[in-house]
C-alpha positions in Angstrom: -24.6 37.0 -17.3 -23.1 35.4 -20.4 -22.3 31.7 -19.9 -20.3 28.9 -21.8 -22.9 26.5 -23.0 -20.8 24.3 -24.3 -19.4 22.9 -21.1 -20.8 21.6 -17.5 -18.5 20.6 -14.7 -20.0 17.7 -12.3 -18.8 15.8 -9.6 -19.7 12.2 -9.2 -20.3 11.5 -5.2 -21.4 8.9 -3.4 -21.1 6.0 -0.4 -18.4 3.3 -1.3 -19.9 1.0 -3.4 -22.7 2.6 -4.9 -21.4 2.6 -8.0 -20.3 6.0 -9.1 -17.3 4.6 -11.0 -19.5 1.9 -13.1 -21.6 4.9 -14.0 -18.6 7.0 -15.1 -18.0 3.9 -17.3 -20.9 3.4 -19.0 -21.0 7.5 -19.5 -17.7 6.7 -21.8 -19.3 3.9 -23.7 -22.2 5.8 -24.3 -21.4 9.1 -25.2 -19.9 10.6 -28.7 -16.2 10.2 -26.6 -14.3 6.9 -27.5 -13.7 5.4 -31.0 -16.2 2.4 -31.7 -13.1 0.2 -31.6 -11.9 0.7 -28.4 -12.6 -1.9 -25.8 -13.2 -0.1 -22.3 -12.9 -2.5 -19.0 -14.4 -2.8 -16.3 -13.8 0.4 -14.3 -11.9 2.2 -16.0 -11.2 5.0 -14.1 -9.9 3.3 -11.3 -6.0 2.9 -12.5 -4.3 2.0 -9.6 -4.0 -1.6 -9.1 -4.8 -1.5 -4.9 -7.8 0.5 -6.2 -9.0 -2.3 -8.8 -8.6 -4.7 -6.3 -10.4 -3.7 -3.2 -13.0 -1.9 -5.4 -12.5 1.1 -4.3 -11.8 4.9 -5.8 -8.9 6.3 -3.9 -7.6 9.4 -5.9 -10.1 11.7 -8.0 -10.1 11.4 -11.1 -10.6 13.6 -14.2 -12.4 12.6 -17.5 -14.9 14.7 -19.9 -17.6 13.1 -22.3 -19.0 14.7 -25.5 -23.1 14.7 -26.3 -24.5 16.8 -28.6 -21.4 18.9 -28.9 -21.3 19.8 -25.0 -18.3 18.8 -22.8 -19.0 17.4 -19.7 -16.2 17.2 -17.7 -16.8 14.9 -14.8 -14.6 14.2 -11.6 -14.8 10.8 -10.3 -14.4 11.6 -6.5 -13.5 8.1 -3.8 -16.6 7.2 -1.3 -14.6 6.9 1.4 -13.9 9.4 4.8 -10.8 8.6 4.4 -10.1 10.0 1.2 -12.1 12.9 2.1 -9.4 15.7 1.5 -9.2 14.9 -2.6 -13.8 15.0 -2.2 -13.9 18.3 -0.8 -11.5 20.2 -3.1 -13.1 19.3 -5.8 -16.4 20.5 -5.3 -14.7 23.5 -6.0 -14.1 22.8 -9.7 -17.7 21.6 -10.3 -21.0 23.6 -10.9 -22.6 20.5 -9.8 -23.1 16.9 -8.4 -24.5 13.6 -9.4 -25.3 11.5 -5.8 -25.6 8.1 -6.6 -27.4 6.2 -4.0 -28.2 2.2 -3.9 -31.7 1.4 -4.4 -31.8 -1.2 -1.5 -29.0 0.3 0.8 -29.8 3.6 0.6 -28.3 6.6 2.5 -24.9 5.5 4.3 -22.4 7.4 6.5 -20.1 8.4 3.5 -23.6 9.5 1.4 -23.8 11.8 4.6 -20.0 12.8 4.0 -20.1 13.4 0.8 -23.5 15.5 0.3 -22.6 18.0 2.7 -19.0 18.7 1.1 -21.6 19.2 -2.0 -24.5 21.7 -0.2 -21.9 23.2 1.8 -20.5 25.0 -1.8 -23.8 25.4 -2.8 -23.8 23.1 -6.0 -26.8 21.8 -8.1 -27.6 18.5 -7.4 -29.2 15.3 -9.7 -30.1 12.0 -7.4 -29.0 8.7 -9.6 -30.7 6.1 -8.0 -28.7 2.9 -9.2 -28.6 -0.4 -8.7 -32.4 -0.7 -9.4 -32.5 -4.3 -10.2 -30.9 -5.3 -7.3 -33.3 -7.7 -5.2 -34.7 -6.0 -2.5 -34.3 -2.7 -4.3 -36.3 -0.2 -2.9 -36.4 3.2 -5.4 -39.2 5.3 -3.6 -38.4 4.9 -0.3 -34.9 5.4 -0.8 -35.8 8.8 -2.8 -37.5 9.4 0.5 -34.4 8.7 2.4 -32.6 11.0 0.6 -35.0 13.8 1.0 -35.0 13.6 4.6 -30.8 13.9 4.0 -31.0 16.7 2.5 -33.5 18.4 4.5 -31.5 17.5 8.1 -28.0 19.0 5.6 -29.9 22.2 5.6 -30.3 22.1 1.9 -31.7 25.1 0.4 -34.7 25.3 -1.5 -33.3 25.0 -5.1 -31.3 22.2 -3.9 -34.4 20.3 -2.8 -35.7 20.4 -6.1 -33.5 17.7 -7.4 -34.2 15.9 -10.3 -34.3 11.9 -9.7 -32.4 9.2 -12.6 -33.0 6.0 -12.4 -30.3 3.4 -13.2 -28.2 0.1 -13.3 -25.2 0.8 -14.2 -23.8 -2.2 -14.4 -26.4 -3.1 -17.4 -25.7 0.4 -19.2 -29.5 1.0 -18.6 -31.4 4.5 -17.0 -35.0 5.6 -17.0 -36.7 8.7 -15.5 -39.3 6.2 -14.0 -38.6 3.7 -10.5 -39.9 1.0 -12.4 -37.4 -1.4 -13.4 -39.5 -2.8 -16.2 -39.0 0.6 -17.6 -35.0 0.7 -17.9 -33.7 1.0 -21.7 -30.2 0.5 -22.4 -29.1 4.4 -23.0 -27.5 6.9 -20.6 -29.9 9.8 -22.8 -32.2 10.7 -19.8 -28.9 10.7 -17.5 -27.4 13.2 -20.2 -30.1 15.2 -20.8 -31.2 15.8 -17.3 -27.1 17.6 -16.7 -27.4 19.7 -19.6 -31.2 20.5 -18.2 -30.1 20.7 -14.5 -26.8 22.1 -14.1 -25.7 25.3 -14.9 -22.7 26.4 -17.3 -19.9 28.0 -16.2 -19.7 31.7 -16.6 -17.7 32.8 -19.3 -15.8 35.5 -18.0 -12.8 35.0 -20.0 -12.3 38.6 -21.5 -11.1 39.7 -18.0 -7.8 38.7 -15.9 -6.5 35.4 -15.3 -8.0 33.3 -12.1 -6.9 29.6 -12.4 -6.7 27.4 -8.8 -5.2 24.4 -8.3 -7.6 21.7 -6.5 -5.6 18.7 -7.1 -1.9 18.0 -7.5 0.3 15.2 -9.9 3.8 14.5 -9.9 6.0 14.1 -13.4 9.4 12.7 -13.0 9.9 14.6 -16.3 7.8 17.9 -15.4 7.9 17.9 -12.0 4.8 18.7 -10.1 1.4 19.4 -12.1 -1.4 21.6 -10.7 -4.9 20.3 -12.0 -7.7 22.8 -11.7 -10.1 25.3 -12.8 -9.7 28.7 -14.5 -12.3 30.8 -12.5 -11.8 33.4 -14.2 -9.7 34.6 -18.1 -7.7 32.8 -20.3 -4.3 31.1 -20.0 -2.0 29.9 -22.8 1.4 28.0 -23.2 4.1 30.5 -22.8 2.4 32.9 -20.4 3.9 34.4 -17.3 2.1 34.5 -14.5 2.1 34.8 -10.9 1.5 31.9 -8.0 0.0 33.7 -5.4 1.2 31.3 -2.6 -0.7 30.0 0.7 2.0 31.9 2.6 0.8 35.0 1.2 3.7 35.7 -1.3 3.8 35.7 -4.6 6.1 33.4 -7.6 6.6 34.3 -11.2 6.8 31.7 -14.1 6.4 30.5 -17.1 3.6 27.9 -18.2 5.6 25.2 -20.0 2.5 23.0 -20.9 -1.4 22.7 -20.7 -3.5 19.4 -20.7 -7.2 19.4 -20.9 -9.1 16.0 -20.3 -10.9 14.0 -22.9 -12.3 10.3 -22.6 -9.6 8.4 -20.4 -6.6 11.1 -22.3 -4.8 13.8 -20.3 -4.1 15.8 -23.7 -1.6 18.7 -24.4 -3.8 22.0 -25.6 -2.5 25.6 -26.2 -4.8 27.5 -24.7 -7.5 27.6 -22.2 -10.5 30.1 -21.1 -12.9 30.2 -17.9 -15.0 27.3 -17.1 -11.9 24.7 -17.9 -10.6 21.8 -15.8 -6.9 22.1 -16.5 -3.3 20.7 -15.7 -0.8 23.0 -16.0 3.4 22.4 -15.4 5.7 24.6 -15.2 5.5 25.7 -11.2 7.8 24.4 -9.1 6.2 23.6 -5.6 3.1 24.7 -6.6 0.1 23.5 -3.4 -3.3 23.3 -3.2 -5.4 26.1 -3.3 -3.0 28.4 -4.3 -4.3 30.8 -7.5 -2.8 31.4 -10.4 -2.9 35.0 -11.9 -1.7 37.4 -14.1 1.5 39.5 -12.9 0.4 42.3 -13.0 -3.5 41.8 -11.3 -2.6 39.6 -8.5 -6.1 38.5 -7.2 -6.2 35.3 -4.8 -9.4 33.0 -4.4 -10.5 32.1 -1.4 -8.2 29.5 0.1 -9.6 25.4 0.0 -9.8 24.3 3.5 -9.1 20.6 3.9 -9.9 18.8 6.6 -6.5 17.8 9.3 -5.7 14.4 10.3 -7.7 12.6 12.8 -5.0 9.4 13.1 -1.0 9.0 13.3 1.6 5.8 13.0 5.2 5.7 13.3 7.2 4.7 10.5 10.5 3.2 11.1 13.2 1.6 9.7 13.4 -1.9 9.2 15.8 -3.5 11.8 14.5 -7.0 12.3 17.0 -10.0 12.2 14.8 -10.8 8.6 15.6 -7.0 7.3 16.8 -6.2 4.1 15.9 -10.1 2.2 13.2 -8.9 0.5 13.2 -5.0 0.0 15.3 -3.3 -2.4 14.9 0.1 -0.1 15.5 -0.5 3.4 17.7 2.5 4.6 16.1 5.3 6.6 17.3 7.8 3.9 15.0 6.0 1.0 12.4 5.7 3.5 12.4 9.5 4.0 12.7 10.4 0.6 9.5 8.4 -0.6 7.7 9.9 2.5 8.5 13.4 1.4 7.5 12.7 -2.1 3.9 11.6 -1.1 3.6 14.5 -0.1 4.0 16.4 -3.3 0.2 14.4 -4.4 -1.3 13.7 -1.0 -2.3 17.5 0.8 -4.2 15.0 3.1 -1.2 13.2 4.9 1.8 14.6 7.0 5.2 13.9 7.5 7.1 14.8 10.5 10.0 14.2 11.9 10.9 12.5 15.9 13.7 12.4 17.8 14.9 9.7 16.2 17.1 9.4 12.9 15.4 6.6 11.9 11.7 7.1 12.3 8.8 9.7 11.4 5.3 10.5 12.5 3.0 9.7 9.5 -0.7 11.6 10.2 -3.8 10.7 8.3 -7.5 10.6 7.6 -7.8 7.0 9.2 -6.6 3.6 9.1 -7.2 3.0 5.5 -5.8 6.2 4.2 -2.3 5.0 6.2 -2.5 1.4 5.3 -2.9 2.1 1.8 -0.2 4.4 1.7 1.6 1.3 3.1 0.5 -1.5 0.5 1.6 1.1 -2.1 5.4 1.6 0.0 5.8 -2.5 0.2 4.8 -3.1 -3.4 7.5 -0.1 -4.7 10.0 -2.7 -2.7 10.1 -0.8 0.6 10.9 -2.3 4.0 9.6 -0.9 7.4 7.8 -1.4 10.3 4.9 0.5 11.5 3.8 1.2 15.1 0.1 1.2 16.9 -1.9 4.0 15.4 -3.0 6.9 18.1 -6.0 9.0 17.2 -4.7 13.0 17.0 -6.0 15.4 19.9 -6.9 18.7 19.9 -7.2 21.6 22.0 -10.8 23.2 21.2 -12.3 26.2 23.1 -9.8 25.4 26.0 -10.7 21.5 26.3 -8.7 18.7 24.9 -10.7 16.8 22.7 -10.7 13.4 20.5 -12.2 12.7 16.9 -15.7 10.7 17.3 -17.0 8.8 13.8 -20.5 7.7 13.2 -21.1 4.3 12.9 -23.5 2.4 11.0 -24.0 -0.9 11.1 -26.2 -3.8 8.9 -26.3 -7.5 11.3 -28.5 -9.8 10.9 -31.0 -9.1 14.5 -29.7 -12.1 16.2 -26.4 -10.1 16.8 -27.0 -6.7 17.8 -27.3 -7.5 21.8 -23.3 -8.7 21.2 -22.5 -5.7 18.8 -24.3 -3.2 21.3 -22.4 -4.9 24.5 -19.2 -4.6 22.5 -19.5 -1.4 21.4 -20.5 0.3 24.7 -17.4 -1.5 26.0 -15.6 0.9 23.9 -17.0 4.0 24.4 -20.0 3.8 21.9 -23.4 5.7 22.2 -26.2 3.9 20.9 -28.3 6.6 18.8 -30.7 4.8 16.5 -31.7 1.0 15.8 -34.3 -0.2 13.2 -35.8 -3.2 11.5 -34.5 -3.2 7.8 -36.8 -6.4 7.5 -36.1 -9.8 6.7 -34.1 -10.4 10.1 -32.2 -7.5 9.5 -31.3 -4.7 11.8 -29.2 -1.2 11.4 -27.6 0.4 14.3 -25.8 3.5 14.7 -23.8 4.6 17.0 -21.8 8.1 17.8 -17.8 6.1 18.5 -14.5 7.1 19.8 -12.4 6.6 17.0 -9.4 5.1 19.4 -12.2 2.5 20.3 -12.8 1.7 17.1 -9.3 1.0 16.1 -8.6 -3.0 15.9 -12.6 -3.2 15.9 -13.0 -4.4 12.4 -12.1 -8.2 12.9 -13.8 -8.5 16.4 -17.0 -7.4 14.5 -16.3 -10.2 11.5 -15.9 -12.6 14.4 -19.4 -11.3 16.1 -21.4 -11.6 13.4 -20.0 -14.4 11.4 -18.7 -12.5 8.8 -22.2 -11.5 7.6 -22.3 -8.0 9.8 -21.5 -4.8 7.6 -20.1 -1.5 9.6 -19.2 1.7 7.6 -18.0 4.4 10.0 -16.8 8.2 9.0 -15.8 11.0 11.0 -18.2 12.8 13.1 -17.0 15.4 14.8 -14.2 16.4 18.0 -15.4 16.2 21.6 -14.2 16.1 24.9 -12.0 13.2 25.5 -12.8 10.2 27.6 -11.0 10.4 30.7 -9.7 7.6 32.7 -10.4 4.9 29.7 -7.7 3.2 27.4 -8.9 0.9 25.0 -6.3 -1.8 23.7 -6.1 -5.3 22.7 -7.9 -7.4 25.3 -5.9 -10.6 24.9 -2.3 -10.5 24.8 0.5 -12.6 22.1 2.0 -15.7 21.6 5.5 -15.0 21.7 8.0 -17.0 20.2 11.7 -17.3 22.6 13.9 -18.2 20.0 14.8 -18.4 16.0 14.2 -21.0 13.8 11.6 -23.1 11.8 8.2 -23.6 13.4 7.4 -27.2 13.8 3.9 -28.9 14.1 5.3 -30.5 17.4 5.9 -27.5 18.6 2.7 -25.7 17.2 0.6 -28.8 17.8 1.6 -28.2 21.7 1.0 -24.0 21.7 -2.5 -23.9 20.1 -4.1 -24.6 23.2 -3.1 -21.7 24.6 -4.7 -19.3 21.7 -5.0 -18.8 17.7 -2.1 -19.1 15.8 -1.2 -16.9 13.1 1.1 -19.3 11.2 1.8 -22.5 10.2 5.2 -25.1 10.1 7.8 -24.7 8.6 7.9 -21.0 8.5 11.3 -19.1 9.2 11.2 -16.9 12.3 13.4 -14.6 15.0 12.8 -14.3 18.8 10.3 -11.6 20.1 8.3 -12.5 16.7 4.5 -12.8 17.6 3.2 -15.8 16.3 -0.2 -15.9 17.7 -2.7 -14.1 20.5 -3.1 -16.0 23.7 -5.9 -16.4 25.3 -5.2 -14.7 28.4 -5.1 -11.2 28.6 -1.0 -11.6 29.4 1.4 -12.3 26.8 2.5 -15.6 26.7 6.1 -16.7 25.9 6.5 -20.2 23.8 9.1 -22.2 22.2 7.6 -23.0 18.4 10.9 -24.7 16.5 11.1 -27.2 18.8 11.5 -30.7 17.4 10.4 -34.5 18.5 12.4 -36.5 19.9 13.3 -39.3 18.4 13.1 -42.7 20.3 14.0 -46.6 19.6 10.0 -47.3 20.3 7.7 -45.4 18.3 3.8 -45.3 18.7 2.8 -46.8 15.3 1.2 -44.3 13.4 1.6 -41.5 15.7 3.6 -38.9 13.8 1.7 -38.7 10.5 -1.4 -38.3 12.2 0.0 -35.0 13.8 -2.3 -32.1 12.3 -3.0 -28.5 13.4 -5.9 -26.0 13.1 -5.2 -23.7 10.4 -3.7 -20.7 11.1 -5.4 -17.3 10.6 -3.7 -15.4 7.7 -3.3 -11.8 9.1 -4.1 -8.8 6.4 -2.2 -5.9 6.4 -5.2 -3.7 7.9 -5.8 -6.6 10.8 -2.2 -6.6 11.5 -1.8 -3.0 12.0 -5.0 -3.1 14.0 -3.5 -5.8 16.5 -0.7 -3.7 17.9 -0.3 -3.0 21.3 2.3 -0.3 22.3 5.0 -2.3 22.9 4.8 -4.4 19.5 5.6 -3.4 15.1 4.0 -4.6 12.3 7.0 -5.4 10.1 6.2 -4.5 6.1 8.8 -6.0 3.4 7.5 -6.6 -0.5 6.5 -10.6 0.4 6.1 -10.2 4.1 4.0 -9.3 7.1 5.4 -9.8 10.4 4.1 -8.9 14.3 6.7 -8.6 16.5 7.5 -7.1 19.8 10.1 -3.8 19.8 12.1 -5.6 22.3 13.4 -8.8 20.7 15.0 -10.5 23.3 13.1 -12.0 25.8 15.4 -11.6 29.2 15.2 -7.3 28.0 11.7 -7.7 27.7 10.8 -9.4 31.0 13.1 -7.0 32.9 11.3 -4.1 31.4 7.8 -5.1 32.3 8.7 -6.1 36.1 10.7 -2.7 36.0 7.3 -0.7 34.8 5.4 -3.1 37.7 7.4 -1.6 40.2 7.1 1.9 39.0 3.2 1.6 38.7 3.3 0.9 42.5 5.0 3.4 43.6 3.4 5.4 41.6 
């Protein structure tokens, strides 16, 4: 079988934080790619700003190196479950994988994840073992670790024969040996061991064209761009070709350009052949897994399954007394439109309409994939308000079922009683605890993911902000009858509009945490705290001293109250009950209940009372 040896296609994969995108980084720096003059940060790859600052890789990306005249092109996949539809299409385009795993963490839920995705299309694998400087790093037994992961993935033999690299990437440095001592400042071994390990594309180009897409992009100027691999023949600028389209149908047209990838460069080419990671543009409404083939031999690949959404919000329209002073979008049209055009990059999230004008279901792969989605809606200068997120059932075999995530979690031993009680509380099945040493323990657990939700900051309470919990999805099962997790403690409520006061805030913050401070504009039905009572409390926060002819000397400047607890995006979201929003603008986060006005609300609860009696 002839093959194109002057090409590999790899994925890099691994847990969040294990460094794949460092690696990519030092792969530029060090390889025959970039001009000695150009300064490459930290990162690189990761171009969107939400990504540089939470450290995280949220969209796959594309970039090839040169050594010794072979192109490696090499995706940069995210780490996270939630971003798991862009990991498993792009196994697709790749021959093979580098895992990077952290020499003192080890294997993690999303090194599970993401190595399955990998075995599951059958691609050669390379173990980087980074990090190996790290204090506490332990090489060989995490090589073990690994091992035993890819045994219980059912890896086949080849795949167990994986070569092992040893690195820091954040030095530049790789061996072929565990020993740090031994680390030289050269990604060569790295290098060498892919052009060794993983095999070249076929080079079937002298027969007809099979290009599919794997990942989408959107050009104001060239509309949508398909970004994938040609499987099969060669495609050039000017060709007409067919889209043989999910539905089963097929769409003529013309290719207007090609881009191949080089360095941190999307650059226009004229042609391309098998084995090449392409964009093309050109196809209007092109999707994601659809193939691309000459007109007249119309051959589909198999289709890319991606994985549904487990989690939904409602996204509505902005009607607060505060709407429209800081948004430059706030009208349910705008809101629609943006919606609609993340979908056009995003095969992972869906849009559907409700009953109401003004509002839309938005389904994802979990709360991080929404709420990023939202940090990138309120930094565009959107307005809108977001409802408690519901975990998606499904019917399976006859049974109505619920998505279940594995949880893993690193706490100091002196927590794990709480974090066990807490957990079981919602739902969550001990499976396996062990000593990591030094006072530390790992638990995982098998979790309800709709008793997870609005766990994250009662676990940074727990353990003192020192805990770690990654969780991914596991699996559907039965669902949990006759058990509703929620929010155990209800809100501070304010009664009126106005400016907080520290009279007035000095007098509430007995009665729970507050989640602002004085001075701060706000409407009635805004939540300005939680109580701590399981019942919402309702409380007047602009009221003002009164003033007297005697004073107590001294008295008013001495007036101080605890500081509030500044409320993320991701907590705020995670604090809803039903009946409350989580209002978004461009320089705001609000809670506040859907029912503003406190006479409505009242009525309503003693109405639903009654009801649950007779009932």
């Amino acid at each position: 079988m002839k093959r194109r040896d002057d090409i590999r296609n790899i994925a890099i994969i691994a847990h969040v934080d294990h460094g794949k995108t460092t690696l990519v980084n030092e792969m530029l720096k060090q390889s025959d790619t970039l001009d000695e003059h150009i300064h490459l940060q930290d990162r690189a790859m990761d171009t969107n700003p939400i990504e540089k600052e939470r450290g995280i890789t949220i969209l796959s990306k594309n970039t090839a190196v040169d050594y010794h005249n072979t192109k490696i092109n090499i995706l940069d996949t995210p780490g996270h479950a939630d971003f798991g539809g862009e990991v498993e299409r792009i196994m697709r385009m790749v021959d093979g994988v580098l895992l990077v795993v952290d020499a003192f963490e080890g294997t993690m839920p999303q090194t599970r994840f993401v190595l399955k995705k990998a075995l599951d299309q059958h691609l050669t694998p390379i173990v980087v073992i980074n990090k190996i400087d790290r204090p506490g790093a332990r090489p060989e037994e995490v090589v073990d670790e690994v091992l035993d992961l890819f045994i219980e993935l059912g890896a086949d033999d080849d795949q167990l024969e994986f070569p092992v690299v040893y690195a820091s990437a954040i030095n530049g440095t790789t061996s072929m040996d565990s020993d740090p001592a031994k680390q030289k400042h050269t990604m060569n071994p790295l290098f060498d061991t892919i052009l060794k390990t993983i095999p070249a594309p076929v080079d079937n180009s002298d027969e007809p064209l099979q290009f599919q897409v794997a990942m989408l992009d959107y050009n104001e100027y060239v509309g949508r761009i398909g970004i994938g691999r040609i499987f099969r023949g060669k495609i050039k600028v000017g060709d007409q070709v067919s889209v043989l389209k999910l539905g089963g149908q097929a769409k003529n047209f013309r290719v207007t350009k090609l881009f191949g990838f080089f360095g941190l460069k999307r650059m226009a080419i004229n042609e391309a052949k098998a084995g090449d990671l392409i964009a093309v543009s050109g196809m209007e409404n092109i999707f994601v897994g659809e193939t691309v083939t000459p007109v007249d031999h119309q051959d589909a690949l198999p289709v890319l399954r991606i994985d549904k959404p487990t989690l939904q919000m409602q996204f509505v329209t902005n009607d607060s007394p505060f709407a429209g002073q800081d948004g430059d979008f706030v009208t349910a049209r705008k809101l629609e439109e943006r919606l609609k055009r993340q979908l056009q990059t995003d095969v992972s999230l869906r849009v559907d309409d409700t009953d109401s004008g003004n509002a839309w279901t938005v389904s994802g792969r979990g709360e991080l994939h929404l709420s990023i989605l939202v940090e990138e809606l309120r930094r565009e200068g959107y307005e809108l308000q977001l409802s408690r997120p519901q975990v998606i059932y499904r019917t399976i075999d006859g049974v109505v079922s619920e998505p279940f995530e594995q949880v893993v979690i690193d706490t100091p031993e002196e927590y794990t009683g709480t974090i066990i009680d807490s957990l079981s509380q919602r739902k969550g099945e001990l499976q396996n605890m062990e000593s990591q040493g030094n006072g530390q323990s790992r638990l995982t657990f098998l979790a309800p993911s709709r008793g997870l939700i609005g766990y994250s900051s009662e676990f940074l309470s727990q353990t003192g902000g020192y805990g770690i919990m990654n969780h991914t999805f596991a699996k559907y099962m039965p669902v949990i009858k006759n058990w509703e997790p929620g929010r155990r403690n209800g809100a501070l409520v304010s009664i009126n509009a106005g400016k907080t006061t520290t009279y007035s805030l000095e007098g509430i913050e007995s009665r729970g945490e507050l989640f602002m401070g004085a001075g701060v504009d706000i409407y009635e039905g805004e939540i300005v705290g939680q109580s701590n009572r399981e019942t919402d409390i309702s409380v007047n926060v602009t009221k003002g001293k009164k003033m007297t002819n005697t004073r107590a000397s001294g008295k008013d400047h001495s007036s101080a109250i605890a500081t509030p607890r500044k409320m993320t995006l991701e907590e705020s979201i995670e604090f809803l009950n039903d009946d409350e929003y989580c209002e978004v603008t461009p320089k705001s986060i609000r809670l506040r209940k859907k029912i503003l006005q406190t006479g409505e609300r009242e009525r309503v609860a003693k109405r639903h009372k009654i009801a649950a009696k007779k009932g």
